[in-house]
C-alpha positions as CSV (number, residue, x, y, z in Angstrom):
1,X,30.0,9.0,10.9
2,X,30.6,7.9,7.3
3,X,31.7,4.0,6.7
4,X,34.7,3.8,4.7
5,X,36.7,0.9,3.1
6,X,40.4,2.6,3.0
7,X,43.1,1.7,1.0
8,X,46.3,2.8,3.0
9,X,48.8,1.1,0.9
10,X,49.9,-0.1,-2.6
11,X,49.5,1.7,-5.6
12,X,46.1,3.1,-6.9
13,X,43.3,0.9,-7.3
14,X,42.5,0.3,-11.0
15,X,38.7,-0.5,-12.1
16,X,37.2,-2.6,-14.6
17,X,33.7,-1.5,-15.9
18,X,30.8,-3.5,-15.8
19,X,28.3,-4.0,-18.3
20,X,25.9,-6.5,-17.0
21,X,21.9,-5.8,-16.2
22,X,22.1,-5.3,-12.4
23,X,23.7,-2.3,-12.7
24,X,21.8,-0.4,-14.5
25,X,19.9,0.5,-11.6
26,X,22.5,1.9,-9.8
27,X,23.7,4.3,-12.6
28,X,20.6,6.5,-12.3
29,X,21.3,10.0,-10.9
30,X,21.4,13.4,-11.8
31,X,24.9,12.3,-13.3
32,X,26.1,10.0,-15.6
33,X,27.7,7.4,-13.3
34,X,29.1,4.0,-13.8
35,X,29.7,0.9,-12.3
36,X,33.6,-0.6,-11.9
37,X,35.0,-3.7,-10.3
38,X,38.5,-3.1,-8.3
39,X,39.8,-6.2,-7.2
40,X,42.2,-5.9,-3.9
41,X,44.2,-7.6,-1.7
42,X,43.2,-8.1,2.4
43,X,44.2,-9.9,5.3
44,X,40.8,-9.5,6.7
45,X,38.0,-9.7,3.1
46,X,35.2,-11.5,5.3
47,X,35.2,-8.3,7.7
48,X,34.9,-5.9,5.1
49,X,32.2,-7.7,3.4
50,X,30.4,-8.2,6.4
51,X,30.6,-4.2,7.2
52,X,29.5,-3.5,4.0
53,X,26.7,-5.6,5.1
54,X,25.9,-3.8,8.1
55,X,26.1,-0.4,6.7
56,X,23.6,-1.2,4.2
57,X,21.2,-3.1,6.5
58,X,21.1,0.4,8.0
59,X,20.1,1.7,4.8
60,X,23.6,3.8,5.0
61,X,26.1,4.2,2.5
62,X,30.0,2.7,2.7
63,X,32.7,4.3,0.8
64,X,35.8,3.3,-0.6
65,X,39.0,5.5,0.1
66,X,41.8,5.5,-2.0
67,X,44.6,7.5,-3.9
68,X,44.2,7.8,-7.4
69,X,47.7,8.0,-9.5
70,X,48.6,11.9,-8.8
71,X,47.8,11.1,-4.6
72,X,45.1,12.6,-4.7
73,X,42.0,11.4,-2.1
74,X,39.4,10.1,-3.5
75,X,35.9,8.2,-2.6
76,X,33.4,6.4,-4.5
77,X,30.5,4.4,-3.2
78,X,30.3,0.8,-2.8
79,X,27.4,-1.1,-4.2
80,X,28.6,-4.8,-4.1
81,X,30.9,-6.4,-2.4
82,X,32.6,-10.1,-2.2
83,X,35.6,-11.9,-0.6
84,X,37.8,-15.0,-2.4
85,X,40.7,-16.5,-2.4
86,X,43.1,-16.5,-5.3
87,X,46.7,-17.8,-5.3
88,X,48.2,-14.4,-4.3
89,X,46.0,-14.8,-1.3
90,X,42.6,-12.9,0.0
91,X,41.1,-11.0,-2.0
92,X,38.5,-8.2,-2.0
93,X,36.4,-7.4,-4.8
94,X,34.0,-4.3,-4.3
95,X,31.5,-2.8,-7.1
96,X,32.0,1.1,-6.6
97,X,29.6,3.6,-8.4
98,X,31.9,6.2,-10.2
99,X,31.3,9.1,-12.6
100,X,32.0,8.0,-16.3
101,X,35.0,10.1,-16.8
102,X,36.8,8.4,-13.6
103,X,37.0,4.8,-14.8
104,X,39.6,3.3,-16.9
105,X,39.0,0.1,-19.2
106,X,41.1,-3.0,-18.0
107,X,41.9,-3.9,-21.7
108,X,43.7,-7.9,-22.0
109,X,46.3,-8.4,-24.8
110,X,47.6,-11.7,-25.5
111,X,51.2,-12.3,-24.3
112,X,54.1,-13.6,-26.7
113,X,53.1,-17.1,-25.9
114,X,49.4,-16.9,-27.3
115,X,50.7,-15.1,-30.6
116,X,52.6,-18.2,-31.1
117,X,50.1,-20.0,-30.4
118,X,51.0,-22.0,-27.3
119,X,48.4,-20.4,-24.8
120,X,44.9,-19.1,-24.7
121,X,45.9,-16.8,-22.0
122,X,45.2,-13.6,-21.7
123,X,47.7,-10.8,-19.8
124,X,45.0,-8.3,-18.2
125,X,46.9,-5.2,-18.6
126,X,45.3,-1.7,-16.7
């Protein structure tokens, strides 16, 4: 039986590519693949870490299930995982191997505030 991580609620999961040295090694394939960050809120992030854990101690693969914007069911394979908590509450952030053409840039544009130059924030915008 395949191990999957499924999203069953909320909108679509959007991902962040990553462009740092460890994954180059889990691009290589037959297909031009790429590595993305989702980050996603849980009740329960130590579990899922922890099966991700197990499924790869088995040398077995764990998938991530979602619904990409037009509901469509989709899977991509998880390659990292890691729990925290933030302010909103747990959360889940999983490295998922996806094929170029599936992942979107989270691009940050500064927010009225920083033009006027009262913050150094950033608005991460998807």
């Amino acid at each position: 039986m395949q191990e999957k991580i499924t999203i069953i609620e909320g909108p679509s999961p959007t991902f962040e590519i990553v462009d740092e040295g460890w994954s180059t090694g889990v691009m290589e394939g037959p297909a031009l693949y790429g590595v993305a960050l989702t980050h996603l809120r849980t009740f329960n992030g130590g579990e899922l870490v922890e099966r991700c854990h197990r499924a790869w101690k088995k040398q077995e693969a764990i998938y991530l299930e979602y619904r990409d914007e037009e509901g469509s069911a989709k899977e991509a394979p998880i390659v990292a995982a890691r729990n925290a908590e933030a302010d909103e509450g747990e959360m889940l952030m999983l490295w998922v191997r996806l094929p170029d053409e599936e992942i979107e840039l989270a691009i940050g544009y500064e927010d009225d505030e920083a033009e006027d130059g009262d913050s150094d924030e950033a608005t991460p915008f998807a």
